[in-house]
N, C-alpha and C positions, 0 to 999 in steps of 0.2 A: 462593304468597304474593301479595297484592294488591299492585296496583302503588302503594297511598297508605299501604303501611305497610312500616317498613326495622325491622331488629332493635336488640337493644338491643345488643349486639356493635357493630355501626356508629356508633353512637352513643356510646360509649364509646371507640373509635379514632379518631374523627372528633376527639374531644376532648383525646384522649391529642397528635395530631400538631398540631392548634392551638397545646399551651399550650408558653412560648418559654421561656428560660433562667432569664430576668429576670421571668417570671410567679410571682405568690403561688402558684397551685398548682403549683410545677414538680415541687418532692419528693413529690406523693401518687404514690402507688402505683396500678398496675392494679387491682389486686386493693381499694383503696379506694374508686377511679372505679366499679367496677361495681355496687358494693355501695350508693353512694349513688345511684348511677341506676336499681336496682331498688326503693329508698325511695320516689325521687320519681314512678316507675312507678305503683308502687301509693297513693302519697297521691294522683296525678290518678284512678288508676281508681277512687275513690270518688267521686267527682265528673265529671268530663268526658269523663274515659275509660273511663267503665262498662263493660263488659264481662256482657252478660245473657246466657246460655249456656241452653241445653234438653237437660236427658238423663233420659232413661227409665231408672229402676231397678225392680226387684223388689221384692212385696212379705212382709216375712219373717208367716210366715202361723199361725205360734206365737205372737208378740208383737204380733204385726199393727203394726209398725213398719217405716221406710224409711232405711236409711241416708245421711248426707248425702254427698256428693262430696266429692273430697281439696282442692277448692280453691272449697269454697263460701266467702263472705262473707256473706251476707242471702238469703230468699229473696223471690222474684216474686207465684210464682203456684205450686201445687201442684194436680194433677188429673188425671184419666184421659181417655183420647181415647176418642170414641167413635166410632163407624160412619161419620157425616158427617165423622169428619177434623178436631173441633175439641176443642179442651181446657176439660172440664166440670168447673170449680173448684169446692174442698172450703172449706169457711168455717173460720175460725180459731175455736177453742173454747180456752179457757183452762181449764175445767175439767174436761177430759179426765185421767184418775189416771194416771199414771208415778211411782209411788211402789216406793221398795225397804224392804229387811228385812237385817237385822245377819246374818251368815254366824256361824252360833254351833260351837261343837265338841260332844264327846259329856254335858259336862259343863253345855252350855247356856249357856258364856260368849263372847260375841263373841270372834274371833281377827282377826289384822293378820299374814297370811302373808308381804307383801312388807317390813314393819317399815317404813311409811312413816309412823305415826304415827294411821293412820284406819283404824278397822275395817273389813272386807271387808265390801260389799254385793252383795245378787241383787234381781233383779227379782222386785216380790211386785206384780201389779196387779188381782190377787184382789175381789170385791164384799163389801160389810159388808153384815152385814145392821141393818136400821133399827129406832128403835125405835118403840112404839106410839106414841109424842106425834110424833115426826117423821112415822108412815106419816098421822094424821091430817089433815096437811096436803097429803093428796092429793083433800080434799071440794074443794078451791078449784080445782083444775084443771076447764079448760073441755076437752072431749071432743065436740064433736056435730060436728067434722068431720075429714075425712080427705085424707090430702094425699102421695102416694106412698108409699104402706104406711105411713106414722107418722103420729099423733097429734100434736094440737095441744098445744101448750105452755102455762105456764101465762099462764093470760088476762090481758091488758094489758101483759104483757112483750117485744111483738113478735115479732119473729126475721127471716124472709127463710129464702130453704129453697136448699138447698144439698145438693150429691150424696153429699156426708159432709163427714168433718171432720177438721182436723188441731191439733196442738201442738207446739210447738217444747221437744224436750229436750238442750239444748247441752251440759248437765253429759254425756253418755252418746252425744252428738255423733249424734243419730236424729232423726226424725220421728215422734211417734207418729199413727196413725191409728185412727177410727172410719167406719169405712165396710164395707160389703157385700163376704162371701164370695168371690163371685165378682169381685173386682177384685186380680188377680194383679201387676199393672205399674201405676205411677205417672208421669206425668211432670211434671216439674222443673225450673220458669225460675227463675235467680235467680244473683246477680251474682255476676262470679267473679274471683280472686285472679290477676289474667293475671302476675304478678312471679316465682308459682310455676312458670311454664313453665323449660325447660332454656334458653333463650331466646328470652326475651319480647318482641314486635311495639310496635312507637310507633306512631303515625299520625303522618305526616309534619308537620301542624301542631302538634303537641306539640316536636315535636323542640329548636326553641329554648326555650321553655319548661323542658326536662329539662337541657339543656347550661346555661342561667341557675340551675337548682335546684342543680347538681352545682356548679357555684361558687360560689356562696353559700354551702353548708353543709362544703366544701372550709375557707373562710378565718373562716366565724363565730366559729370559739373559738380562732383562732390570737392571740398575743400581739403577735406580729410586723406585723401588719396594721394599719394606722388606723381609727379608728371611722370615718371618712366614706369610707374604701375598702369597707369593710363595708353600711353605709348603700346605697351605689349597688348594692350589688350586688344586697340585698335590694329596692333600688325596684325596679328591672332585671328581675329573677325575677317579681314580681308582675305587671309591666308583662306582660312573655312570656305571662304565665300566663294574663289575662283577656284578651289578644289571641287564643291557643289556644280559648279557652272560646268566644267571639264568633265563631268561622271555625268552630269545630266544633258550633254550634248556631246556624247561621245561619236565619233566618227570611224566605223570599223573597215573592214578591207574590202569588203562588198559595197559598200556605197561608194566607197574611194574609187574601186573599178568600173561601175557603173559613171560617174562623171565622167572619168576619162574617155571612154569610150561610147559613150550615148551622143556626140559631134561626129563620129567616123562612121558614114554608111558607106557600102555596099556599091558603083553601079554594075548596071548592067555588061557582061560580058556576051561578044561577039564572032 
């Protein structure tokens, strides 16, 4: 484990032995404390505490689909590695088909096996075929050049070109892809859910920040509390928060002069 990150266990003991008799949270429970410090886990790991993770999975080669990870949130980037060692991203396409079909019986009427109220679906992502007023509207495609075995698209709609392509089907919790035979393995940046760990790592400068979260939301619906007990505590927490935010995205003199001057080249003198 790195030395600038402590568990969320520590963190939740560290807070259990602070709070005193006479403290508003003295009756939460362990089993409370953890539960809100795995909240406030995962609301910084959307923000400060991002968590970008890379894993290589297979790719299913009947559906030509990629399963996502057990503790995806968003993705990054999606793409295959190639020979030089770097990752050659697939362009987002929204009109990629992941279309299904009603699961019918012998009788040809949709069935609900599990009785949850929706009919069973399968995977149907099959081509239509077009009709003659639609295929006409392939006189307007421009074709006079070529560009890694595919044709050009149609004229004045741009593109950028890309190794293939993907679409995000969350209903069905996959990836679908369009991409080439021979691309057996995918790999996969993109932010990950660090709360689902068995336990989950801080960065050391969150730490106050998650100990301010966990008492805030300890005494915000308690009755027993004063509003301006409540009030501090909530300034207190945000205070932590964008101190966290500020130490964990510090910007030093070196990067500051690298921006500046990474737009000013050089030319040639004569």
């Amino acid at each position: 484990m790195a030395r600038n990150l402590i568990t969320i266990d520590e963190v939740v003991n560290d807070f259990i032995l602070t709070v005193g008799q006479d403290d508003f949270a003295s009756d939460a429970t362990d089993t409370l404390v953890r539960n809100l410090a795995l909240r406030g886990l995962r609301e910084f790991g959307f923000d400060m505490l991002k968590v970008v993770k890379s894993i290589k999975l297979p790719v299913n080669q009947t559906l030509r689909t990629v399963d996502l990870p057990d503790d995806y949130v968003d993705i990054v980037k999606i793409g295959y590695v190639g020979t030089d060692g770097l990752v050659y991203i697939f362009g987002h396409n929204k009109n990629i088909n992941y279309s299904q079909v009603y699961v019918k019986d012998a009788n040809g009427l949709p069935i609900d096996t599990d009785g949850d109220g929706v009919y069973d679906r399968q995977d149907d992502k099959g081509t239509i075929e077009l009709t003659q007023s639609v295929k006409g509207y392939d006189q307007y495609i421009f074709r006079n050049f070529l560009y890694d075995n595919s044709y050009g698209a149609v004229y004045g709609l741009g593109g950028g070109h890309y190794n293939g392509e993907y679409r995000m089907n969350h209903e069905q919790n996959r990836i679908e892809l369009s991409v080439g035979s021979n691309i057996d393995y995918v790999v996969i940046e993109y932010v990950a859910d660090e709360a689902r760990s068995a336990n989950p790592l801080v960065h050391i400068y969150a730490e106050p920040a998650l100990r301010s979260y966990i008492y805030y939301r300890l005494i915000e619906r308690k009755n027993t509390v004063s509003l301006g007990e409540k009030a501090r505590a909530r300034q207190e927490y945000y205070n932590e928060r964008r101190l966290a935010n500020a130490r964990l995205k510090s910007f030093n003199k070196d990067e500051a002069l690298k921006t500046i001057r990474k737009n000013f080249k050089q030319s040639p003198k004569y």
